[in-house]
VORODO-922609 format. One record per residue (C-alpha): residue number from 1; x, y negated, z negated. Coordinates in nm, 2 decimals. Layout:
N
(NUM, (X, Y, Z))
...
// end
This chain:
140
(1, (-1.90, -0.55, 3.56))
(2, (-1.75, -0.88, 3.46))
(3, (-1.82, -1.02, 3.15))
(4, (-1.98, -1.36, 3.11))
(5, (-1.79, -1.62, 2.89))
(6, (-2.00, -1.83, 2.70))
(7, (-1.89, -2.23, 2.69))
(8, (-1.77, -2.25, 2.38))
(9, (-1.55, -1.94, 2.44))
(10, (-1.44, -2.11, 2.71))
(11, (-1.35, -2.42, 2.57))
(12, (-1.13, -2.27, 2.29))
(13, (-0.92, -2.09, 2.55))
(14, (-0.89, -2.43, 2.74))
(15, (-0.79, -2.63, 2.34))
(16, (-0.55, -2.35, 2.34))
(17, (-0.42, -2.44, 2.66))
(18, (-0.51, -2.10, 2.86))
(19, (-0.44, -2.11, 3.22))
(20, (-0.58, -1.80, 3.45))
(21, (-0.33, -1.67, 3.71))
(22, (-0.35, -1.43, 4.02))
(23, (-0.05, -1.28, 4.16))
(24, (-0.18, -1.12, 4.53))
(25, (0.02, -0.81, 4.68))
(26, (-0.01, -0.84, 5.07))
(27, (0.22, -0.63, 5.35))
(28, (0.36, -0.85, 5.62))
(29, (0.50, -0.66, 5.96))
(30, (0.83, -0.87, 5.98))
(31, (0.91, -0.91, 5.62))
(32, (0.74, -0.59, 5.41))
(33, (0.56, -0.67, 5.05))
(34, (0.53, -1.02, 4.98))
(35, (0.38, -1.17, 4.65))
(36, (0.24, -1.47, 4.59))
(37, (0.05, -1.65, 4.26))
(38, (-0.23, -1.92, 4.22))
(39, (-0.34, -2.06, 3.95))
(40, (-0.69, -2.10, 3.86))
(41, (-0.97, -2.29, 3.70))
(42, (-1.01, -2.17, 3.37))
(43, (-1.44, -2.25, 3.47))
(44, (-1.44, -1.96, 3.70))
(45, (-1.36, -1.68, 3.43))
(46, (-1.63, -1.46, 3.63))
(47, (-1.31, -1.41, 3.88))
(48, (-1.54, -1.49, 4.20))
(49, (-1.32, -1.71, 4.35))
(50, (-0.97, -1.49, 4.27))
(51, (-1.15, -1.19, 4.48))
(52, (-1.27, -1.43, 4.74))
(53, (-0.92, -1.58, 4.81))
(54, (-0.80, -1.28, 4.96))
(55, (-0.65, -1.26, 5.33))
(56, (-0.65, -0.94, 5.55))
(57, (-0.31, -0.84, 5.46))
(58, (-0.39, -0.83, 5.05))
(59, (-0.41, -0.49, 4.90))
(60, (-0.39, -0.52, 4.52))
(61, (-0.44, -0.82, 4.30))
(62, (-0.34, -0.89, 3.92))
(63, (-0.50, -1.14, 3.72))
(64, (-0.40, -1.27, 3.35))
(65, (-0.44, -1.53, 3.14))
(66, (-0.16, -1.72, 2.99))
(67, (-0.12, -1.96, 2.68))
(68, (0.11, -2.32, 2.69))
(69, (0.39, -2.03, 2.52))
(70, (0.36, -1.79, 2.88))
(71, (0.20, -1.53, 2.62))
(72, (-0.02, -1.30, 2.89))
(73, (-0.32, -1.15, 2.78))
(74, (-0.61, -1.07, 2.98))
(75, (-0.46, -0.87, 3.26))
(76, (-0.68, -0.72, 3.54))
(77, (-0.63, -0.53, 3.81))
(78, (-0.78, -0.43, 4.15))
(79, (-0.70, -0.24, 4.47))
(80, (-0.82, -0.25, 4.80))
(81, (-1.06, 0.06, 4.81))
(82, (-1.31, 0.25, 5.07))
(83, (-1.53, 0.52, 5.06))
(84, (-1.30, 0.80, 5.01))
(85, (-1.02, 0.60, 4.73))
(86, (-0.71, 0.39, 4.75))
(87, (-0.65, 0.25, 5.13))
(88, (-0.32, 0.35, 5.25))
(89, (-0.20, 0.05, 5.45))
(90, (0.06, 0.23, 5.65))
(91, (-0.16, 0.48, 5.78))
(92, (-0.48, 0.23, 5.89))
(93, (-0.61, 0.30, 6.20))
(94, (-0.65, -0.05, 6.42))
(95, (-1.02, -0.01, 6.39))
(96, (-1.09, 0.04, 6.03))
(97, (-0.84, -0.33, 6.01))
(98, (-1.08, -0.48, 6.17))
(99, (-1.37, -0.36, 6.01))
(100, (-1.18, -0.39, 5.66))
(101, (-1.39, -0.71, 5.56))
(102, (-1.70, -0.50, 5.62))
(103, (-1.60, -0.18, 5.46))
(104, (-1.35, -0.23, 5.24))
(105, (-1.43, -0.38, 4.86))
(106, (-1.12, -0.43, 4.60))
(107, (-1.21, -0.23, 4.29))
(108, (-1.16, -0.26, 3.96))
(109, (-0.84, -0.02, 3.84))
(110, (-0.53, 0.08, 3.53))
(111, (-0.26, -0.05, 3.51))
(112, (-0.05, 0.27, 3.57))
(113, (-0.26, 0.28, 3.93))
(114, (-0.16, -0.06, 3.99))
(115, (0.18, -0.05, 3.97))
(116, (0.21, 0.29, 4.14))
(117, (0.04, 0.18, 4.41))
(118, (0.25, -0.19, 4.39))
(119, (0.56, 0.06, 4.40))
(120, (0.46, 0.24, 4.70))
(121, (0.40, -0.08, 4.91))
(122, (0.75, -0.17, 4.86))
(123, (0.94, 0.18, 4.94))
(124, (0.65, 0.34, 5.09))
(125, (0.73, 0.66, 4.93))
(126, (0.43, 0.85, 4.92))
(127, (0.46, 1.00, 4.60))
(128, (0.36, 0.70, 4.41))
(129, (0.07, 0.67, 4.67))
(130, (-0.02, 0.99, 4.53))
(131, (0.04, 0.88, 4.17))
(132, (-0.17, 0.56, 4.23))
(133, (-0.48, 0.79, 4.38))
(134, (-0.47, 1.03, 4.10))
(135, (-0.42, 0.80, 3.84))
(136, (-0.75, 0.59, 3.95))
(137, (-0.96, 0.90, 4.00))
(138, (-0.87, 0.98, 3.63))
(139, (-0.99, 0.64, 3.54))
(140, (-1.33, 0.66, 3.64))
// end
């Protein structure tokens, strides 16, 4: 559920000079993890267009907001999810790729499931896949 910002709320975080960030985790064949950040429009705070910006080869996102000081606060995570948990990239069958638009939705997860999962992208150990999956089951 996101929670609606009312417009003064949202124009005391823009006096204090809040920006929103997005920092995308997506797997590329040739070169592995790769991370990229945008910066957003502090007038979409529902995060619609941060989910929406996504390509086929982003797994996890991180949002924050941050002050003129880089103070963070704010931070939110999600992970590319299906019907049974946590998609493991490495182990995607051609079809369900594809189809990932259709059937895949990012949800909504910890922190501690976040970067286990950010962790196993990059050394593809399974135990943090593990972590990541057991740590966002205990979340719900």
């Amino acid at each position: 559920m996101t929670k609606k910002v009312l417009p003064e709320e949202l124009q005391e975080m823009q006096k204090q000079g809040m920006q929103m960030f997005a920092r995308y985790l997506e797997l590329n064949k040739t070169k592995g993890l790769e991370s990229w950040d945008v910066k957003f429009s502090m007038n979409d705070y529902s995060m619609k267009s941060i989910l929406n910006a996504t390509s086929n080869k982003t797994f996890a996102i991180n949002s924050w907001l941050e002050d003129n000081q880089e103070n963070t606060s704010s931070q939110k995570y999600w992970v590319l999810c299906g019907v049974s948990g946590i998609v493991d990239p490495f182990n995607m069958s051609p079809s369900s790729r594809d189809q990932r638009l259709k059937t895949l939705k990012f949800r909504k997860v910890n922190e501690d499931t976040y970067k286990n999962f950010q962790k196993y992208l990059s050394t593809k150990n399974t135990l943090y896949f593990t972590k990541a999956r057991r740590s966002s089951m205990e979340s719900l």
